[in-house]
GUROZA-643544 format. One record per residue: residue number from 1; residue in three letters; x, y, z of N, C-alpha, C in turn. Coordinates in steps of 0.1 Angstrom, whole numbers, plus 5000, padded with zeros to 4 digits. Layout:
num  residuo  n.x  n.y  n.z  ca.x  ca.y  ca.z  c.x  c.y  c.z
NUM  ALA  X  Y  Z  X  Y  Z  X  Y  Z
...
//
This chain:
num  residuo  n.x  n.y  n.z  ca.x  ca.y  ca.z  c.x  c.y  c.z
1  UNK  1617  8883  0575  1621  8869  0575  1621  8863  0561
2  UNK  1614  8868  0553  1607  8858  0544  1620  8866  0527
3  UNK  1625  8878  0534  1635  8884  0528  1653  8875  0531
4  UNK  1653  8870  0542  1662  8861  0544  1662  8850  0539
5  UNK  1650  8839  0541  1645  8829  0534  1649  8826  0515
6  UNK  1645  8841  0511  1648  8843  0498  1666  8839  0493
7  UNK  1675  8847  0505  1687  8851  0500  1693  8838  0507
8  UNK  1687  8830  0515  1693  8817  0515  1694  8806  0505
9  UNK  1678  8810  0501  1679  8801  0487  1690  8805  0476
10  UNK  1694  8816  0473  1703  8820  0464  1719  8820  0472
11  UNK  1720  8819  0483  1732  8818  0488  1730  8807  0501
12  UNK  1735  8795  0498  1727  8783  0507  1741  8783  0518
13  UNK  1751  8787  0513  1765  8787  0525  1763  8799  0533
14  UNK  1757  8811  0531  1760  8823  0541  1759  8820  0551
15  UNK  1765  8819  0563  1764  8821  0576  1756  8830  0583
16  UNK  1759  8843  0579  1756  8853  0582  1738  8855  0581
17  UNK  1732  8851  0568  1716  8845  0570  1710  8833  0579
18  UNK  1716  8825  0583  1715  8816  0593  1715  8823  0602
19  UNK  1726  8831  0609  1725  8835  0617  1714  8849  0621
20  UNK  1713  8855  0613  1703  8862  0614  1688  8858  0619
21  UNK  1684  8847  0607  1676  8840  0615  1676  8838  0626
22  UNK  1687  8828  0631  1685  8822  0641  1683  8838  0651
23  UNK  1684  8847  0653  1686  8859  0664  1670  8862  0664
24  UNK  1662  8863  0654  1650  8864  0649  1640  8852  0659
25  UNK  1644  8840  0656  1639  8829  0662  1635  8833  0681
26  UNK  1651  8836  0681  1656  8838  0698  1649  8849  0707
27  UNK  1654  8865  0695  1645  8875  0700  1636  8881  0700
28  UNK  1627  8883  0688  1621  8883  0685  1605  8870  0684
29  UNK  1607  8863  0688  1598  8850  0687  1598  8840  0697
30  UNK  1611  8846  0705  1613  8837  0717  1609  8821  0716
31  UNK  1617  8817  0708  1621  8804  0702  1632  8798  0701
32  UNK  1637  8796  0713  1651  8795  0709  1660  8776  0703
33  UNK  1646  8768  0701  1648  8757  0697  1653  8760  0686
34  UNK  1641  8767  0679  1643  8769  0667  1656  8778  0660
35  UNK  1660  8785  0671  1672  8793  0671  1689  8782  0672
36  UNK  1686  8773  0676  1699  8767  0681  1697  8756  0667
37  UNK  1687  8753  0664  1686  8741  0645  1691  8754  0638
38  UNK  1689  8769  0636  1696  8778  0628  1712  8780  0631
39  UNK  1711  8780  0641  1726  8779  0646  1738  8765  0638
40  UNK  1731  8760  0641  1738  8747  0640  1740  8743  0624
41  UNK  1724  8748  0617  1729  8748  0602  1738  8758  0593
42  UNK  1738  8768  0599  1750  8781  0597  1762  8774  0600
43  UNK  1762  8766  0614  1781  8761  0613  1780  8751  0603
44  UNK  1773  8743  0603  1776  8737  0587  1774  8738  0583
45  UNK  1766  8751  0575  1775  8759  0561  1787  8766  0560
46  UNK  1792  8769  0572  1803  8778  0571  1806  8779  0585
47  UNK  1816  8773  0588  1819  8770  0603  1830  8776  0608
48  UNK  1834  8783  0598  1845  8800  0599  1841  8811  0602
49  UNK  1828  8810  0602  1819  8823  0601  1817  8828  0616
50  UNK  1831  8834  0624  1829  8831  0638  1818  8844  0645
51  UNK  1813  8857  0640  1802  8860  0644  1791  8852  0649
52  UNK  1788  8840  0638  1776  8829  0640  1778  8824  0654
53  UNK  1792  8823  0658  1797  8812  0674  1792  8822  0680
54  UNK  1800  8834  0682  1794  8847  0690  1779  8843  0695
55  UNK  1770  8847  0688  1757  8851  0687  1753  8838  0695
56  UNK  1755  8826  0690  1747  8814  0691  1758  8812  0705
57  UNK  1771  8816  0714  1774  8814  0728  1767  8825  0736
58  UNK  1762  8842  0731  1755  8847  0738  1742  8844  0740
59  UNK  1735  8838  0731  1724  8828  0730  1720  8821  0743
60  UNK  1731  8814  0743  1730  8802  0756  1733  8808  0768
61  UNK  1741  8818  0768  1747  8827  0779  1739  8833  0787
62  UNK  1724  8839  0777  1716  8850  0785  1704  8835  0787
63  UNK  1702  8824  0784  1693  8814  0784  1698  8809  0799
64  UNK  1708  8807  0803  1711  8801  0818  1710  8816  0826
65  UNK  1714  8826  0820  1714  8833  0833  1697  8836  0832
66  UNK  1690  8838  0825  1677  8840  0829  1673  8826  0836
67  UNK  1674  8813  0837  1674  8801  0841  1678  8805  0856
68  UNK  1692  8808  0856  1695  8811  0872  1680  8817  0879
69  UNK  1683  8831  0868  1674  8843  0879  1661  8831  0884
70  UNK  1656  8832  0879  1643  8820  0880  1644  8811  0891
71  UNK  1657  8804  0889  1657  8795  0901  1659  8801  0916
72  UNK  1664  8816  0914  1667  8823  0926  1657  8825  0930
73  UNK  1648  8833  0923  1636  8837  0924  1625  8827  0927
74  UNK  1626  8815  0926  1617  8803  0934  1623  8799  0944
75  UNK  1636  8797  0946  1641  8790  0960  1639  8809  0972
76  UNK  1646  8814  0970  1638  8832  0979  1625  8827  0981
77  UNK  1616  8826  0974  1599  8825  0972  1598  8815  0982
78  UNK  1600  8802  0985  1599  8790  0991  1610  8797  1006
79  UNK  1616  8801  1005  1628  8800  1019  1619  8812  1027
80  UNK  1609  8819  1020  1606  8830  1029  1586  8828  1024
81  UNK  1582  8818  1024  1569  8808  1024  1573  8803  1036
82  UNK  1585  8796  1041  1585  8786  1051  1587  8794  1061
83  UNK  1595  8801  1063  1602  8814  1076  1585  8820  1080
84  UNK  1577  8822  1070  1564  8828  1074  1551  8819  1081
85  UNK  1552  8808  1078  1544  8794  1079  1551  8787  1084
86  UNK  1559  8785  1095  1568  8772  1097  1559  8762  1097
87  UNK  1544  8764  1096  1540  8749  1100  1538  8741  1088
88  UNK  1543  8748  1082  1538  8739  1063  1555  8736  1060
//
């Protein structure tokens, strides 16, 4: 990270260091707040840089579908809580 950090300072438009970060943030550190402010400062440095869109729409892509799973996975949990207990 702190090797990225460096080559931003010397190259403050690369996209491609933004975006790396930001994947770092996401998978590695499971932060993905902090992944979507890296995101967003990459498109405005370089908003051509369409790898960066990639990354930062699979980003969001695997964030709802783990969202779904979850929600499936509590509404099943509750629909078969009640089928076992009707009296609750």
């Amino acid at each position: 990270m702190e090797l990225l950090l460096r080559g931003q300072q010397f190259n403050p438009t690369d996209a491609a260091l933004y975006q790396a970060r930001a994947l770092i943030q996401w998978q590695d550190l499971n932060k993905p707040e902090n992944a979507r402010a890296l995101f967003r400062a990459g498109v405005r440095a370089d908003a051509s840089h369409l790898p960066l869109w990639q990354a930062w729409g699979c980003m969001e892509a695997a964030l709802v579908s783990e969202r779904t799973r979850a929600h499936k996975r509590h509404v099943y949990h509750l629909m078969h809580t009640r089928t076992k207990n009707p009296n609750k």
